[in-house]
C-alpha positions in Angstrom: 114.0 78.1 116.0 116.1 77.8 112.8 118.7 80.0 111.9 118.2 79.9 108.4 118.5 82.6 106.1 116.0 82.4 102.6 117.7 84.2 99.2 116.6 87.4 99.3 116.0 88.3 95.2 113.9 92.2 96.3 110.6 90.9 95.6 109.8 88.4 98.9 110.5 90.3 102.1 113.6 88.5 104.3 113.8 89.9 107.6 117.8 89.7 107.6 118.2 91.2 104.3 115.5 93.5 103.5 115.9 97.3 103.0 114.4 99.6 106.0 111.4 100.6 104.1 110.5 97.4 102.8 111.0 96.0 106.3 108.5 98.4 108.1 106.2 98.3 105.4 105.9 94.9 106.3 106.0 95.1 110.0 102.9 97.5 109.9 100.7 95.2 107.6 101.0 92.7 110.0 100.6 94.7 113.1 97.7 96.2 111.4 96.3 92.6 110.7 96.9 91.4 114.3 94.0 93.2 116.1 91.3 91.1 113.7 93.0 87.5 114.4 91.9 87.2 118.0 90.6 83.3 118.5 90.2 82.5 114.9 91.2 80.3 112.3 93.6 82.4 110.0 94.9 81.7 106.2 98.3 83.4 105.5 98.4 84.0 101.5 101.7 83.8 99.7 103.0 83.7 103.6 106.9 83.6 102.3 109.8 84.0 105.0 106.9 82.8 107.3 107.3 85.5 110.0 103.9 86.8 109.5 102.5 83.8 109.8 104.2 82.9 113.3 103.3 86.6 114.1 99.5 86.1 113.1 99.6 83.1 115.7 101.2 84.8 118.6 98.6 87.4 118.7 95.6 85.0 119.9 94.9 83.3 116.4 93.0 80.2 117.0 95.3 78.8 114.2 97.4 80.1 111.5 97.9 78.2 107.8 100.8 79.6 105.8 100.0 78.9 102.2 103.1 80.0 99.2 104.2 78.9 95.6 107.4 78.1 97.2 108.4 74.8 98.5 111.5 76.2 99.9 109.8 78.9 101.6 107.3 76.3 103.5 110.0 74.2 104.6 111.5 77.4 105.7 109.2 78.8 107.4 108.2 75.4 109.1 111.3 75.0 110.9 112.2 78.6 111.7 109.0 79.4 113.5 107.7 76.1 113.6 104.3 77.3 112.4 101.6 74.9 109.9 102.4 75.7 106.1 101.3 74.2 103.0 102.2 74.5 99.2 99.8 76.0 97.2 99.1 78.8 94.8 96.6 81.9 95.4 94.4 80.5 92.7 93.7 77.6 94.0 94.1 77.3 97.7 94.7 74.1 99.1 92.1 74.0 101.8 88.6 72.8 102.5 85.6 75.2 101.4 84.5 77.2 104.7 87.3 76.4 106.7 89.1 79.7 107.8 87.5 82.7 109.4 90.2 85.3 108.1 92.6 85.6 105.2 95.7 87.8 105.4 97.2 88.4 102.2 100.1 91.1 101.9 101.3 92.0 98.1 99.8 88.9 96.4 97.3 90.4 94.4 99.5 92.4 91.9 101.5 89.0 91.1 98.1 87.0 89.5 97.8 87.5 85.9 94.0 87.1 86.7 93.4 88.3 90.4 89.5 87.2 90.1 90.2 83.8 90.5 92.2 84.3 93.4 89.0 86.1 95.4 86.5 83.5 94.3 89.1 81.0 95.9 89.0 83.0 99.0 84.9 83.1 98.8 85.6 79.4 98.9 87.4 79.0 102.0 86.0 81.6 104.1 83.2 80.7 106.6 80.0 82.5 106.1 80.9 85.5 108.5 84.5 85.6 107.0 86.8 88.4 106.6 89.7 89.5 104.0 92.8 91.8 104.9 94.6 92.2 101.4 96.9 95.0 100.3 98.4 96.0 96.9 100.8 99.0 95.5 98.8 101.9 94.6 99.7 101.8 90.5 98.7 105.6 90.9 101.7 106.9 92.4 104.0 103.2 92.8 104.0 103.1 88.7 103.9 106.1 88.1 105.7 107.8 85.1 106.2 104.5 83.7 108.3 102.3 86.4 107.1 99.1 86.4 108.0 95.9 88.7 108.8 93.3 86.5 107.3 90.9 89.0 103.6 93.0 88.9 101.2 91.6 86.7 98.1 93.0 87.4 98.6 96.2 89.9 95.2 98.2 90.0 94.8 102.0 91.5 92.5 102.5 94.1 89.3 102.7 92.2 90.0 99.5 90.6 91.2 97.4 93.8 87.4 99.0 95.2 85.8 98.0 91.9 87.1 94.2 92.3 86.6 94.0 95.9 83.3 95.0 95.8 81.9 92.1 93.8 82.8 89.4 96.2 82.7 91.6 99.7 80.7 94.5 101.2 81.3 96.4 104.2 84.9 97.1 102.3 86.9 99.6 104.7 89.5 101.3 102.8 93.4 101.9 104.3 96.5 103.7 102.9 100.5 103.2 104.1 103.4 105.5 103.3 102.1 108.7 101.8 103.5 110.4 98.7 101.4 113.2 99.2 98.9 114.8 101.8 97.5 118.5 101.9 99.6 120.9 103.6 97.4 120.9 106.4 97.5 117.3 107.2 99.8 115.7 109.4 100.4 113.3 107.5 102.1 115.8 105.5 104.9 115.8 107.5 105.8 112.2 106.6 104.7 112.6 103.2 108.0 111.9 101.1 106.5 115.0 99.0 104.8 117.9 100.7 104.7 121.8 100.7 106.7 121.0 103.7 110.0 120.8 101.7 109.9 123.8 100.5 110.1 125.4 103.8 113.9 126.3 105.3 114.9 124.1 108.0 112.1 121.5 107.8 113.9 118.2 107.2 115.5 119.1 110.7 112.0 119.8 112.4 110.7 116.5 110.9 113.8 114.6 111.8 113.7 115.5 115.6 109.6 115.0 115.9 110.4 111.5 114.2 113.6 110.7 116.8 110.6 111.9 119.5 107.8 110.6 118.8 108.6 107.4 116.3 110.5 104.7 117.7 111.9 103.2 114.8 114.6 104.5 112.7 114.6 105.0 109.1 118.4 104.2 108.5 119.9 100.8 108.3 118.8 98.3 110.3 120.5 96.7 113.3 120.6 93.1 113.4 119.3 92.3 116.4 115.8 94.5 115.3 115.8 92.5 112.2 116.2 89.1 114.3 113.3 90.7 116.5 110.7 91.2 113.7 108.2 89.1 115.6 108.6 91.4 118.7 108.0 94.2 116.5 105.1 93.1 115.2 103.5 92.2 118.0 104.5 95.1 120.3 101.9 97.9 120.9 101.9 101.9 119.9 100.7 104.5 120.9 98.5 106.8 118.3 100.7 109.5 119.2 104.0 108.0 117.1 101.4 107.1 114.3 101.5 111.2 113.0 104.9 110.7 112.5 104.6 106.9 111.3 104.5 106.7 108.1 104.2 102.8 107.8 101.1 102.9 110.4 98.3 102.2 107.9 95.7 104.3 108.5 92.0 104.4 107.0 91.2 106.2 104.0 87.9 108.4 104.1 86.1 110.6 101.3 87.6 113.5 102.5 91.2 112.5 102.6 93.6 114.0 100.4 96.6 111.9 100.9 98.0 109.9 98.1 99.6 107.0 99.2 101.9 104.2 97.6 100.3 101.4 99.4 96.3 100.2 99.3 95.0 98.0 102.4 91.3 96.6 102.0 89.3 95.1 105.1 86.5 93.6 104.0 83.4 90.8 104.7 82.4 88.0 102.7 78.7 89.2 100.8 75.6 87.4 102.8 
């Protein structure tokens, strides 16, 4: 495996040089992702650093294609993980029609100046029975009060990411990641980085001990050798118990759920 370390600019996740959140963010998509790829053929979107891609693959993928913009990041993630990549753009994927069972594409969407085109490429390539994991920010609470990401061209809130979704799959299950807000009687109000919660006396203590108990993972800065081990973390199971005080596990999204989150997830099947 190559040691090689990509430029990290904030927008493309590296493993050795990301910030905690944006490292477990991460981590969760594609631990989310991994219980769908079992002994099919799998198309990594915008598949960067490559890590995903070789994670993808180690959890019983028939095969894994890593498709990104960047040449460098191919050639990267070729000979770090030693997994099949290709150069290629979202909006015109460089692959056979009907040739992948399952697309995986984590904070793509948002970059496409016209996302459309990327989902009738991914109508394209999916078999007939296909499936689509794709996640965006949430411009509801991500952008709000006018913060943009200069890289974002086209970030959607979640009636508009349903909207799109909907007219090139059905049977669209809805997910959320990293709550902003939840109602107070939620548990996912405890992790919510705004809840009635803080306005009680002593709370950031309670929450901080049930997170040291019952999540693994620490929110601080990141040790090297868990950043060397992403694949491992990935790939390694959980138990629901540390998902309540997880707040990176993505979770499904219902019509009675009141939490706000920064992050959309959408699984979803091709239309018959």
């Amino acid at each position: 495996m190559s040691t090689s370390v990509l430029d990290y600019t904030g927008e493309r996740m590296v493993p050795e040089a990301a910030d905690p959140n944006t490292f477990w963010e991460h981590v969760y998509r594609y631990k989310f992702a991994t219980q769908f790829v079992k002994d099919k053929r799998v198309l990594d979107v915008a598949c960067g650093e490559g890590y995903g891609t070789a994670a993808l693959l180690k959890a019983g993928a028939k095969s894994v294609i890593g498709v990104d913009i960047s040449e460098e990041a191919c050639l990267h993630a070729s000979a770090k993980y030693g997994v099949e990549t290709i150069v290629g753009s979202a909006e015109n994927i460089p692959l056979p029609n009907k040739s992948v069972d399952l697309i995986v594409s984590f904070e793509t969407i948002e970059h496409l100046i016209k996302p459309e085109i990327f989902l009738k490429e991914c109508v394209r390539v999916l078999t007939d029975k296909g499936q689509i994991i794709v996640s965006t920010p949430n411009r509801d609470i991500y952008s709000e009060q006018g913060h943009h990401n200069s890289f974002h061209h086209h970030e959607m809130n979640k009636a508009e990411f349903v909207s799109l979704l909907n007219i090139y799959f059905n049977e669209l299950k809805l997910f959320t990641q990293r709550p902003k807000s939840a109602s107070w009687w939620s548990p996912r109000s405890i992790v919510a980085s705004q809840s009635y919660w803080h306005t009680v006396k002593g709370f950031r203590r309670i929450r901080h001990t049930l997170s040291r108990l019952f999540f693994d993972k620490k929110h601080g800065e990141l040790s090297k050798s868990i950043r060397e081990a992403i694949i491992n973390s990935i790939s390694c199971k959980y138990s629901l118990k540390s998902s309540i005080m997880n707040p990176y596990y993505v979770r499904q999204n219902t019509i009675f759920d009141s939490e706000n989150a920064f992050y959309l997830i959408a699984l979803a099947k091709l239309k018959d």
